[in-house]
C-alpha positions as CSV (number, residue, x, y, z in Angstrom):
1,X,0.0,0.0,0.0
2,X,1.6,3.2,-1.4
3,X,0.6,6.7,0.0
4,X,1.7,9.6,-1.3
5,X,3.7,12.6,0.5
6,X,0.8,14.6,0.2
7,X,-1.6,12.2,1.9
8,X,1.0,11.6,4.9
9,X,1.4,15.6,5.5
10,X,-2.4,15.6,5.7
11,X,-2.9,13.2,7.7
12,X,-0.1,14.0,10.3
13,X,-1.5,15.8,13.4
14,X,-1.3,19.9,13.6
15,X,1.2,19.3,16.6
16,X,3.4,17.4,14.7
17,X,3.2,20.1,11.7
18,X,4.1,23.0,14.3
19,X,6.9,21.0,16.0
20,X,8.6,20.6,12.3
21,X,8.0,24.4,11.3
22,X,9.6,25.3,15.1
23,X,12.3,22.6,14.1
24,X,12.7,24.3,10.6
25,X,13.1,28.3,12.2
26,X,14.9,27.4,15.7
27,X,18.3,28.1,14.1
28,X,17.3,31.5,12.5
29,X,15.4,32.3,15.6
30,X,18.4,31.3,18.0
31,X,21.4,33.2,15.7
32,X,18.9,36.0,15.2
33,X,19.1,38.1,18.7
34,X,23.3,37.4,19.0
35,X,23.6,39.1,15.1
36,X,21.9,41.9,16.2
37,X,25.1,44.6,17.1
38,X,22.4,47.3,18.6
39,X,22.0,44.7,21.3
40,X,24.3,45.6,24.1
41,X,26.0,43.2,26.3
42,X,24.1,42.7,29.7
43,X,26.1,43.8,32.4
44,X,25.2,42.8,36.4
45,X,26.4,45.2,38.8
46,X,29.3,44.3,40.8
47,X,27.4,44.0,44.8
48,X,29.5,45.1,47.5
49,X,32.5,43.3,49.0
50,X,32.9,41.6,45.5
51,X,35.5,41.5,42.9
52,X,35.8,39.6,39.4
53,X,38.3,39.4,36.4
54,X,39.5,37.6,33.5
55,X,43.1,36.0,33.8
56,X,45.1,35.1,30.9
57,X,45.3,31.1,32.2
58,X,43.0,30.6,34.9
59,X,40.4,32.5,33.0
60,X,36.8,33.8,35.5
61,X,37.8,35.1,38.9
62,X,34.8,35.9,41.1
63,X,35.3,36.7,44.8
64,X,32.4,37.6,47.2
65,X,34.9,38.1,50.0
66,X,36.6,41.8,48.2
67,X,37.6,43.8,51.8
68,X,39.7,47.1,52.0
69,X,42.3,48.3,54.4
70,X,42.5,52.8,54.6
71,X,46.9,52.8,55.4
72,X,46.4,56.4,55.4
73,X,48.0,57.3,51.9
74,X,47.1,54.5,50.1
75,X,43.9,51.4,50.4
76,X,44.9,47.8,50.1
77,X,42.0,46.0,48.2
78,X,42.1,42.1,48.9
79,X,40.0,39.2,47.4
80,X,40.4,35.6,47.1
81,X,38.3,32.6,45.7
82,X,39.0,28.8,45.7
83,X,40.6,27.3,42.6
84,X,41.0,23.8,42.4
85,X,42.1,22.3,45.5
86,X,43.9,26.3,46.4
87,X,43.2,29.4,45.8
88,X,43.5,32.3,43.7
89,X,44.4,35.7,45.8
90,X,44.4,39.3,44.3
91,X,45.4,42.5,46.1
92,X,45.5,45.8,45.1
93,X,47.6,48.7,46.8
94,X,46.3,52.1,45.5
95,X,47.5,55.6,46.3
96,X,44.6,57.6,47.6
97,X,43.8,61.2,45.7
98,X,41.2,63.8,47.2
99,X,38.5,63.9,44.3
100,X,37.7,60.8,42.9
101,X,37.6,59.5,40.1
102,X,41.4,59.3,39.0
103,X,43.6,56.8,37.2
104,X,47.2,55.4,38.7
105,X,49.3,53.8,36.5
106,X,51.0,50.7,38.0
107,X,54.6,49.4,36.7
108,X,55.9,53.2,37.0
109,X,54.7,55.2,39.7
110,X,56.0,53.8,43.1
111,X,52.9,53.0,45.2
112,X,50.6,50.9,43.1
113,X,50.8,47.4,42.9
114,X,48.3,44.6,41.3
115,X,49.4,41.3,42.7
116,X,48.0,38.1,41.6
117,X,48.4,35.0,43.9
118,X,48.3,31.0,42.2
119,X,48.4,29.1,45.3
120,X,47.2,25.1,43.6
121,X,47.6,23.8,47.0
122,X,47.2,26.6,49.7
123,X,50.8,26.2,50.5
124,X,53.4,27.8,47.9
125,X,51.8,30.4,45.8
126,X,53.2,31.4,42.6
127,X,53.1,35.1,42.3
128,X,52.5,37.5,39.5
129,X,52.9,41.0,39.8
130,X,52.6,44.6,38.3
131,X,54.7,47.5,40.7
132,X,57.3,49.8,39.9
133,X,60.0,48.2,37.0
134,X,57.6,45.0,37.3
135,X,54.5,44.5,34.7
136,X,52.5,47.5,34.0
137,X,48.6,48.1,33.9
138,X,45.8,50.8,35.8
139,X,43.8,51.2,38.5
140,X,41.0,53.5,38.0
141,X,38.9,54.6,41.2
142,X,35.7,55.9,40.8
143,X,35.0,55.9,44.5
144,X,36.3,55.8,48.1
145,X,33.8,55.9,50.7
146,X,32.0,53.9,51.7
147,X,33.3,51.8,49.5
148,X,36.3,51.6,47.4
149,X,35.4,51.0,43.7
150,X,37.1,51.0,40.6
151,X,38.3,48.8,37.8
152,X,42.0,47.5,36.4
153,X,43.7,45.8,34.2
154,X,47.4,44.8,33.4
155,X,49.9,42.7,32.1
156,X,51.9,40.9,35.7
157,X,55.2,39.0,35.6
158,X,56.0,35.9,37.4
159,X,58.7,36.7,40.2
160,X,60.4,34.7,40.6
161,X,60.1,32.4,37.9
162,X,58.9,29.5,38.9
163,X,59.3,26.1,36.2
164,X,57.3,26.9,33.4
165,X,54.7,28.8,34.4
166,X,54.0,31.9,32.4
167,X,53.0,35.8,32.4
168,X,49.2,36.7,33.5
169,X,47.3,39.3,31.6
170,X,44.5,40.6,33.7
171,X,41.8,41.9,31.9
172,X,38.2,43.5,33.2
173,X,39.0,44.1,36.3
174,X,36.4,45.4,39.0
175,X,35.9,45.4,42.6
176,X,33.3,47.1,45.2
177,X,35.3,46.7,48.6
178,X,34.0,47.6,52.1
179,X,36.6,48.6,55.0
């Protein structure tokens, strides 16, 4: 017994027909909103005592645990998160100026520092850094009371060098620390 195509598309049930025509679109309807460029990227605040960044190797760092320290001329920003069966620790040293915001540039002015801790089993910790005639990058604050905000960035050597490990590049930097 032969039946045509015809005959079988009639016969199938309207759910079936929809799931094929949602089958058919669901790749133009699932490329379509990320090919649109007058979308903008959604961006989630940063909460307070919270920091996150992009490293070069270890890739998403996300702390909830961001606190600062006031050592009169400059705030110490710390965070940490667990990585692995370690941690990952970051601190920031920052030279305070009166009117916020402002922009320090770390590798050649003598009080900033970006340092970026490796520590796989909570015991050594292979350190990267960005200070004076180390690395280079920015800190940018856009706020110090009540909390210390601001972004950076930079590109931290290894010191000492340590096996084979390599340079970090630290990238989207942000952090909303309470004293």
């Amino acid at each position: 017994m032969k039946i045509s195509i015809a005959k079988q598309i009639t016969k199938t049930s309207w759910a079936t027909k929809a799931l094929m025509i949602v089958l058919l679109l669901s790749p133009f309807i699932l490329v379509g909103g990320q090919c649109n460029p007058n979308n903008p990227p959604i961006v989630i605040p940063l909460g307070t005592n919270a920091m996150r960044l992009v490293a070069s190797v270890e890739g998403d760092f996300a702390a909830s645990d961001a606190s600062a320290v006031d050592g009169g001329t400059f705030v110490t920003v710390n965070a940490s998160m667990p990585h692995g069966t370690g941690l990952i620790n970051v601190q920031l040293q920052i030279p305070k100026q009166a009117n916020p915001p402002y922009t320090v540039s770390v590798g050649t002015d003598a009080v900033p520092l970006i340092s970026y801790c490796v520590s796989p089993d909570n015991a050594t910790c292979h350190q990267f850094f960005a200070r004076k005639g180390t690395g280079s990058g920015t800190i940018t604050i856009s706020q110090l009371t009540p909390t210390v905000k601001g972004t950076f960035s930079g590109q931290l050597k290894l010191v000492p060098t340590v096996g084979t490990d390599v340079d970090r590049t630290i990238s989207d930097g942000e952090f909303n620390a309470g004293f």
